[in-house]
Structure formats: C-alpha cells, structure tokens
C-alpha positions in Angstrom: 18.4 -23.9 -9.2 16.7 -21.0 -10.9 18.7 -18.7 -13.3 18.3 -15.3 -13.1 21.0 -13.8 -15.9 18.1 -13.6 -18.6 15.7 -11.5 -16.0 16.0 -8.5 -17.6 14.8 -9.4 -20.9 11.7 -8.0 -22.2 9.1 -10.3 -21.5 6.2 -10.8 -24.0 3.9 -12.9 -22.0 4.3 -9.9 -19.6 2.9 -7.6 -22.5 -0.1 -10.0 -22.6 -0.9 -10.7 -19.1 -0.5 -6.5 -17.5 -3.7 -5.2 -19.2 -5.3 -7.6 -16.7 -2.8 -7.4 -13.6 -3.4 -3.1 -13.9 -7.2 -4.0 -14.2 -7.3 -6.1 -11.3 -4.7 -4.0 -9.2 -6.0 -0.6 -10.3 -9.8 -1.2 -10.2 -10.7 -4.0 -8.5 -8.4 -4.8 -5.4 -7.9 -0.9 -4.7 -11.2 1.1 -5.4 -9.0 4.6 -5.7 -5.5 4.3 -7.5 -3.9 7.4 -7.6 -0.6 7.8 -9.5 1.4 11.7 -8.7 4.0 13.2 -10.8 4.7 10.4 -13.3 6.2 13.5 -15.3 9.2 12.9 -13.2 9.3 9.4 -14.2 12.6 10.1 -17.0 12.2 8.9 -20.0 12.5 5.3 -21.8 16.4 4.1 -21.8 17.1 6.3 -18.7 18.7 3.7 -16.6 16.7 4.0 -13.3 16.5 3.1 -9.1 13.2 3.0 -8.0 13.5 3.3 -4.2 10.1 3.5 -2.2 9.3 2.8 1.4 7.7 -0.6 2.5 4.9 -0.7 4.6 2.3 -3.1 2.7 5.0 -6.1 1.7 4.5 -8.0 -1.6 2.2 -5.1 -2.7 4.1 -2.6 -2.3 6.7 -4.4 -5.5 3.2 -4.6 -7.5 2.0 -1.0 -6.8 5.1 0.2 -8.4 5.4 -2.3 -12.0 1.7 -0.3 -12.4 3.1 3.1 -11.9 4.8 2.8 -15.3 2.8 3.1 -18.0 3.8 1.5 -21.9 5.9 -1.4 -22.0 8.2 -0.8 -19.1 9.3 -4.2 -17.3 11.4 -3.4 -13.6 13.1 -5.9 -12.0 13.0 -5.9 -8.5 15.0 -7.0 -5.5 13.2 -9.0 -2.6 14.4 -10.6 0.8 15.9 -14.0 -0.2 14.1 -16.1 2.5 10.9 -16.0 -0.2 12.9 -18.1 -2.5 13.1 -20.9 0.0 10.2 -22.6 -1.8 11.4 -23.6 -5.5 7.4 -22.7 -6.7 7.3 -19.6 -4.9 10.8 -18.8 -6.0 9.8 -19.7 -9.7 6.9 -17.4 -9.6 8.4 -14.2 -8.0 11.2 -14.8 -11.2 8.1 -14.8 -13.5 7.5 -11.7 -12.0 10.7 -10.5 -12.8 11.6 -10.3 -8.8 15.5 -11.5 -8.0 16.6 -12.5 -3.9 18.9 -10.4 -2.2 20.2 -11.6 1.2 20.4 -10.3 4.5 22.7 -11.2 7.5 19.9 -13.0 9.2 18.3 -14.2 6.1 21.1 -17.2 6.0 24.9 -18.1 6.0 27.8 -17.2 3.8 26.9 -18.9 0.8 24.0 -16.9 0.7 25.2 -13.7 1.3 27.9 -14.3 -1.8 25.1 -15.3 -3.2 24.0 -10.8 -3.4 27.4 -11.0 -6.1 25.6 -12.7 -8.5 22.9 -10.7 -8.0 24.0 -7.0 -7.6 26.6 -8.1 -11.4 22.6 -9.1 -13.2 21.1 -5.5 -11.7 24.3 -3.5 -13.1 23.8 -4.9 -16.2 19.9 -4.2 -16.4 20.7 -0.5 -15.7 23.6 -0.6 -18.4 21.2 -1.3 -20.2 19.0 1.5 -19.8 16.5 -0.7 -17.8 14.8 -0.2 -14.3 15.4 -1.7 -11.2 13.2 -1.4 -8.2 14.7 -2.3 -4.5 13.2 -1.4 -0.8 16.2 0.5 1.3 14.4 -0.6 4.6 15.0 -4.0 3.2 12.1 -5.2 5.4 8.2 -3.8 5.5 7.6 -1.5 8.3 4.6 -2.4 11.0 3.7 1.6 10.9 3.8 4.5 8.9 7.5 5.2 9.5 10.2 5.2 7.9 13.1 3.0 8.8 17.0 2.9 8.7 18.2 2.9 4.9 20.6 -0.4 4.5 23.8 -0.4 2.1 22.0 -2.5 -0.8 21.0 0.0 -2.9 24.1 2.2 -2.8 25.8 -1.0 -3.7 24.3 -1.5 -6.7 24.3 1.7 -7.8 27.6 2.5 -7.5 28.9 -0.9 -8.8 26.5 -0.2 -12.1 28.4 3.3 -12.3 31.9 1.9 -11.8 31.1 -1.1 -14.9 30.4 2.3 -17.1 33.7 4.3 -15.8 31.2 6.3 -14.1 29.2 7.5 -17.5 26.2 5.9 -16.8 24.3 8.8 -15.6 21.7 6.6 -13.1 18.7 7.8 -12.1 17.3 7.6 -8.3 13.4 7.9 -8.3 12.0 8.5 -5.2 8.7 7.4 -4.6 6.1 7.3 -1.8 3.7 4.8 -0.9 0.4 5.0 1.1 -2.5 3.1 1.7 -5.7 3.8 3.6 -5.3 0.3 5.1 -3.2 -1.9 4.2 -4.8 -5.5 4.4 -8.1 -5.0 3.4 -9.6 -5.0 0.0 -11.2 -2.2 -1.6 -8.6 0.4 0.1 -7.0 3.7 -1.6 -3.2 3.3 -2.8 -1.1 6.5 -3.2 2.0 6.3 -5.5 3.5 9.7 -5.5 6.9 9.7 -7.7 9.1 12.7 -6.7 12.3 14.3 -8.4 14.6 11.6 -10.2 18.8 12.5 -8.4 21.8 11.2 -9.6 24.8 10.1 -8.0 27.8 12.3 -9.5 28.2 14.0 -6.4 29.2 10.7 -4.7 31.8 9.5 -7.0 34.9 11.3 -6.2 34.1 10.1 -2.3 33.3 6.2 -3.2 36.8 6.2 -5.7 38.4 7.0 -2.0 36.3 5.6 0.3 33.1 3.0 -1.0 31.4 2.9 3.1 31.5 6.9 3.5 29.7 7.3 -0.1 27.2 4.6 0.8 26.6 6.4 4.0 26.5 9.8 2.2 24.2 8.6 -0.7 21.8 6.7 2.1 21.4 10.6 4.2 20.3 11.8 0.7 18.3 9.7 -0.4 16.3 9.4 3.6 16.2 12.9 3.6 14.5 13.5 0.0 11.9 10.0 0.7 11.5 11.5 4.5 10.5 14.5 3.2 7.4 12.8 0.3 6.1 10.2 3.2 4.3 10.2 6.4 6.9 9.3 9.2 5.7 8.9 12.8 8.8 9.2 14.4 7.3 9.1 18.4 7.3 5.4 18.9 5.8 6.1 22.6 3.2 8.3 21.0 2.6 6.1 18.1 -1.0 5.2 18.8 -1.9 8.6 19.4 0.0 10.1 16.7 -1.8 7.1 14.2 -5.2 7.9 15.9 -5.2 12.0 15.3 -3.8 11.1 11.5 -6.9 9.7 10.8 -9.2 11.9 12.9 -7.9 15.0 11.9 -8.0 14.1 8.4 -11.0 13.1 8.3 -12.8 16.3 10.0 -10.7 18.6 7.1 -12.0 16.8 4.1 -15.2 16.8 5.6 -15.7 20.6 6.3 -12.9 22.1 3.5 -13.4 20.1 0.6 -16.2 19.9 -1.7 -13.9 17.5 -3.9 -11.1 15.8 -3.2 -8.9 12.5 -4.2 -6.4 10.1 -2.1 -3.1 12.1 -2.4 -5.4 15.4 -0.5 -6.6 13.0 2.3 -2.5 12.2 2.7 -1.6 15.9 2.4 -3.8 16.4 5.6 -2.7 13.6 7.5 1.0 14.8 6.5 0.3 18.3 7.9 -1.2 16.6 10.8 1.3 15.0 11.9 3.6 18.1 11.2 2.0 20.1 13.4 1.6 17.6 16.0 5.7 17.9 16.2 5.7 21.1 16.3 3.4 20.9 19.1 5.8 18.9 20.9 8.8 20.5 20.0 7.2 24.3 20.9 4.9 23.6 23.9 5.8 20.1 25.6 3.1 21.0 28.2 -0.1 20.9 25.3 1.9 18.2 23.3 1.5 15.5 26.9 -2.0 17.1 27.2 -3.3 16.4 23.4 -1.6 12.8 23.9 -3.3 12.2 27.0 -6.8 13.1 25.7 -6.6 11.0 22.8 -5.6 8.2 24.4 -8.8 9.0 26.8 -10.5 9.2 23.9 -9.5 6.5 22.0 -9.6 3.7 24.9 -13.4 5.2 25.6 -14.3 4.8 22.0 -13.1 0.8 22.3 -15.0 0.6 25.5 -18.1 1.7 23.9 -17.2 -0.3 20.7 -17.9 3.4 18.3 -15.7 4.9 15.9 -15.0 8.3 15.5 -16.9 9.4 12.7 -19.6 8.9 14.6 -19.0 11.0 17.5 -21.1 14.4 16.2 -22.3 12.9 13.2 -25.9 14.8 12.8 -28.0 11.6 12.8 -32.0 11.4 13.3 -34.3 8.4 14.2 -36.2 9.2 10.8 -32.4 9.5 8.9 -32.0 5.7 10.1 -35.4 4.3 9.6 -35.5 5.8 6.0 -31.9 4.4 5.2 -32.8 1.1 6.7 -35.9 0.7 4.5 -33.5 1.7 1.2 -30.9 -1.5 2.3 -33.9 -3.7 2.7 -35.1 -2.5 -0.6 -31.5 -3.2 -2.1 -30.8 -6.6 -0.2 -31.8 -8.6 -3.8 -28.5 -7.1 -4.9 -26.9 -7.9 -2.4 -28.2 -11.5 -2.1 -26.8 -11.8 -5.6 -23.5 -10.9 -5.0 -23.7 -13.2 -2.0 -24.4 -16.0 -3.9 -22.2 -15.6 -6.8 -19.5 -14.3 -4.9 -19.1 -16.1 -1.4 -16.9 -19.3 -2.0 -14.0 -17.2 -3.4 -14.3 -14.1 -0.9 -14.5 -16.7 2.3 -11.6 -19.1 0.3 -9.0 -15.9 0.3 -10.6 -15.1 3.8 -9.7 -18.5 5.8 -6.2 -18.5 3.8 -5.2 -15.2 4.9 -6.7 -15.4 9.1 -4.0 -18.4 9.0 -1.0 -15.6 8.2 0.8 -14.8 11.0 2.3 -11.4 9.8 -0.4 -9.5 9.4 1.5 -6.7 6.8 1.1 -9.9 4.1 -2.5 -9.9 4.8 -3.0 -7.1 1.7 -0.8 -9.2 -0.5 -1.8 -12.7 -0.4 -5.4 -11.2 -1.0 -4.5 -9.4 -4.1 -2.6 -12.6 -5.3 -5.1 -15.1 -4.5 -8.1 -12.8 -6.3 -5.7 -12.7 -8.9 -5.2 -16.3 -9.2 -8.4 -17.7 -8.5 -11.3 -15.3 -9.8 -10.6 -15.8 -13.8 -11.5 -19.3 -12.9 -14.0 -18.9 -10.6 -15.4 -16.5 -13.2 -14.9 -18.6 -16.1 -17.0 -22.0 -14.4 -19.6 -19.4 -13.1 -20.1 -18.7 -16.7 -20.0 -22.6 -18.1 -22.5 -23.1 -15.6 -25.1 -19.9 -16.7 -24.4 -20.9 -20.0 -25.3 -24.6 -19.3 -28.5 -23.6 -17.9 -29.1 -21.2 -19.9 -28.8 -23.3 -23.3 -27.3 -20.0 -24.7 -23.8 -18.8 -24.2 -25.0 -15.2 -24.5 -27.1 -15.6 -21.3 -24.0 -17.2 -19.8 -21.3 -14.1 -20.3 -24.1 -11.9 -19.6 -24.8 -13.2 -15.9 -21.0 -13.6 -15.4 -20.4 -9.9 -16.0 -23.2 -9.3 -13.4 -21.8 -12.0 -11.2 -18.7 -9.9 -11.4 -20.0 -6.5 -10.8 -22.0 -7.9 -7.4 -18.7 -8.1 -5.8 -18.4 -4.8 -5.6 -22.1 -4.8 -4.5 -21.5 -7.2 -1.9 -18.8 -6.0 -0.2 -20.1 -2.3 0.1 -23.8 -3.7 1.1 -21.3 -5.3 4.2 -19.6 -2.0 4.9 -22.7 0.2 4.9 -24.9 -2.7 7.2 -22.1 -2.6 9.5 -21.8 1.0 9.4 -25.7 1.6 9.7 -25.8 -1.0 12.8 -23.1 1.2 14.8 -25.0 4.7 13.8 -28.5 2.8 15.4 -26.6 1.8 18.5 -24.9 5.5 18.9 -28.2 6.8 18.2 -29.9 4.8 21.1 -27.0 5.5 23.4 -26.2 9.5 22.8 -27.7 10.5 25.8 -25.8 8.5 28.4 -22.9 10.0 30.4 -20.2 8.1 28.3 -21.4 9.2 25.1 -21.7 12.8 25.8 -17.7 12.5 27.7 -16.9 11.8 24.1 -18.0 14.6 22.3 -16.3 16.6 24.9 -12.9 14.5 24.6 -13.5 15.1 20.8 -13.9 19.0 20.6 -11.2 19.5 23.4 -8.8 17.6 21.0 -9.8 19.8 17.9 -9.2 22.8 19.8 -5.1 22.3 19.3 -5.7 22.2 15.4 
C-alpha cells in the first residue's frame, strides 16, 4: 500500500531531475511551447486550484508542472484505475500524482477511499501549496469541453471549511491545446487565465454543500468555456474540426508575417465562433458550408491530398530543384537514421499496441523520457570506444542527438514533397480541379 500523507512535501530529487523533464518536454517532445499569462499565476504561498481541460491524457498533468517556473511542486489528482499496477502507481506518486475515484472506477471501498484523499489536498492548500485536478475527470476524444464533476468543488470547499473559511483559495483557470495530440514534435498551448475565489459560494455551501458545488461548477465552465476551443455540434463535429484547421491555416498564411501557437488558436477560436453564428443566424448557409466540406473533405481522402495543397502555387522546376536539395541533404538524414532508429521504432511498436489512442502522446513523451538518456549514454561509450578518446565520444553523441530532429523533419518534408509531386501530376484532371472549386466556395462564407 502506497502512502500518500507526505506527497506534498517539497521534493529535492524533483529540484534535480526538472531542468531535464522542462528540457525534454519543452524542446524536444514539443518543438513550440508556448506559455500565456503566467502573470496571473498568484504568487508563491497563494494556496492554488489548477483546473484545465483534458484532451491529451497523462500529458496534459505534465504540461501544467512546466507552466510554473522556480521551485513550484503541484500535486495532482488522477483517475484511480492507474494505480491498479503497484509500479505504475509508485511512479505517478514520484510524480507527486494522488488517485481519486470515480463510480465506475471500482466499489465502495474505493470511493471512501476519495476521504483520505480530498483530507491530504486540504492540507496541501493550507499550506499555501498547489493542487492540480481535471473537472471532466476523464480526457475528451475532441476539442470540447465536457460536463464539470463535483471533485474539485469538493476539495475546495472542504480546504476552506478546515480554515473557517480564511483560506482565501485560488482557482486558476487554464487552457490547453495541442496541434495534435499523439504525435511528437507538435505545438502545446498553455494559456493561464484570471485566478477566482470562492467567497461568493460560502454563505450557499454553509446551507446547502450540492447547490454550491453546482454553482461553483457553472463558474468555473463558463470562465474555462470561454479561454478553450469547444465544438459543441457533435453531428457537425468533423466538419466543424476540418474548417478549424483549414481556415486557420489560410489566415496565418495571407495575414501574418509572424506569428506563434496561441495566434494559430486565436484563429481557429474565431473560426469556430463564427461558424455558430453562422448556424444560429442563417441555418440555410450553415447546412450548405457543412455540406461542402464534407464534399470536400471525403474528396480529399479519395484522392489521398491534404488541403494545403489544394492552390498551393507549385511548378515542375519548384519540385525538381527541392528534390535535388533532399538528395543533397540525405547524409544527414542517413545519420540520424542510423543513430536514432532503434529508439524511435521501440516507442513506435509500444505505442501502435495502445488501444486509446488519446495516450498515444503520453506514453511517447514518457518512454523518450525514460529511454533516450540511456540510449544516449551507450551511443556515447560506444563513439568513445572506437574512438580511443572520450572527447570524440560526447562530441558524436551530441550530434547523434541533434539528428533526431534532423530525421524526423527529413520524414515530414519527403512525405510532404511526395504528395506535392503527385498533385502536381494530377492538377489537371476533373477531380482535382472540383477541389479547388469546393475549396473557394467554402472560403467564401469567411
């Protein structure tokens, strides 16, 4: 049985290992990390509730220990089933994560077990400490948002009541996006909004505990509703998740000379507002726009093309001359193949085997996280070994290193390059051109 009463002590092996974990998080597993209004984040011995959406599962708990900078250590509360296995269970409490229960998650005894739980988070935020909880308490397939459950309220008002209601607790909402969520080398959005307390609550939950949970789960929607992008349409979704991406890609393209992660989700944010207002102003247009995209969409996966290709200016000199630069540059590339493809195909064939594809993401981050300081470290015996000179050794590690990146770009671009020669051969058929019309007849409504 694991103890978790001493989880919110500050955790010096923590101090040494997060210069790495925000190295490999920040820099290597995401290749934009970008961090809005940490301002808001209140200061050190504030007692704080981070509550975020959950659409990218164990990673989403990561993104947010790296929002903090200094020597911050949240706690956070996870779905109880994880701690099934007693050496998962032990690493999640390593990483300072405690098991909250859900109906479904088990029986009684489990459930009780949230007790225990909810007393060691009221007396982290006594404390002046921070704890971090999901109030979907599951990850989303989609960018939505779902129904907030009564766990966080809970908690919060439990922590309030220890303090006769002097704590003064802090609710930080934050929003969390990701370009894509399993793949590696993505963007991650964190975008912390305005921290609000609970005071307004109090008098409510002294009279009646259910209709202040219920009061303090509108706000706190509402406020996260209002920072993330929420696709409400479920028969639409596809649609909806298909313009998000097209749309925002043609603004950055033709209105921005320079632009970072948290612009691209601005656009697809006011895309998908006016898409409602569409629908809620016009129904006629709205059923029109859906039915074109989804014309367009299904005729893209016929043809096998992406949209960014559709009216992408493109010549057969263009792709000669870029195909003669990756044949010049496929040394580097054969480099980072070498040095690089046991570990990249290892995390690969692990994570095809996961059923839940929203853990995908995760179990890539914590695998590359595990397993590349060794791989690393025994690519550099080896060199050094070889070599006869441990100089030589470190040397062709940290190029080893740097050929991942290499690599897996050099795979993105071929792949890219092979669908812009195929397009190029095929514009002039009667499919192709239907989707340059399907495509400007769908940027007509924006």
């Amino acid at each position: 049985m694991i103890n978790f009463k001493n989880i919110g002590k500050h955790s010096y092996s923590w101090d040494i290992l997060m210069p790495y974990y925000r190295f490999a998080l920040n820099y290597v597993f995401f290749k934009e990390f970008c961090v809005v209004g940490r301002d808001n984040i209140p200061p050190p011995g504030t007692p704080i509730f981070v509550i975020a959406n959950h659409q990218n599962s164990v990673n989403d708990g990561l993104v947010i220990v790296s929002m903090f900078n200094g020597n911050r250590q949240p706690v956070a509360l996870a779905r109880g089933d994880f701690f099934r296995n007693n050496t998962v269970a032990r690493i999640l409490r390593f990483w300072r994560v405690m098991s909250t229960y859900r109906a479904k998650d088990g029986g009684k005894s489990d459930i009780m077990k949230n007790m225990e739980t909810f007393q060691i988070a009221s007396n982290i935020l006594k404390k002046g400490g921070v704890i971090t909880m999901f109030p979907e308490a599951m990850h989303q397939q989609g960018r939505y948002l779902g129904t907030f459950k009564k766990g966080v309220p809970r908690i919060c008002f439990g922590a309030e009541e220890t303090t006769d209601f002097q704590l003064n607790l802090q609710i930080l909402p934050v929003n969390l996006h990701y370009s894509k969520v399993q793949k590696f080398r993505e963007k991650a959005l964190v975008e912390i909004g305005k921290p609000f307390g609970i005071r307004e609550f109090l008098e409510t939950y002294k009279e009646n505990p259910n209709e202040a949970y219920l009061q303090f789960n509108n706000k706190a929607r509402t406020i996260l509703k209002s920072m993330v992008l929420d696709i409400e349409d479920a028969v639409h979704y596809e649609e909806y998740n298909f313009l998000r991406e097209m749309i925002r890609r043609h603004r950055i393209k033709f209105n921005y000379k320079k632009y970072n992660y948290y612009d691209e989700f601005k656009e697809e944010k006011k895309s998908i507002g006016e898409i409602d207002a569409l629908k809620e102003k016009t129904p006629e247009r709205f059923e029109t726009l859906m039915a074109t995209t989804k014309d367009y969409s299904e005729s893209l996966k016929k043809l096998n093309f992406r949209d960014w290709l559709v009216n992408k200016k493109t010549t057969g000199f263009g792709l000669i001359m870029k195909s003669l630069l990756m044949f010049i540059l496929s040394p580097f590339f054969l480099f980072g193949f070498v040095n690089n493809v046991i570990p990249t195909f290892l995390v690969n064939y692990l994570t095809d085997k996961i059923h839940d594809r929203v853990f995908i993401g995760s179990l890539r981050f914590v695998m590359g996280f595990l397993l590349l300081p060794f791989w690393y470290i025994g690519v550099c015996i080896a060199a050094s070994l070889i070599s006869n000179n441990f100089l030589i050794g470190v040397s062709y590690t940290v190029l080893a290193f740097l050929s991942l990146f290499v690599y897996y770009r050099y795979r993105i671009i071929m792949l890219k390059l092979w669908h812009e020669w195929r397009y190029f051969f095929r514009r002039k058929e009667k499919e192709v051109i239907s989707l340059k019309k399907f495509k400007s007849e769908i940027l007509s409504f924006f």
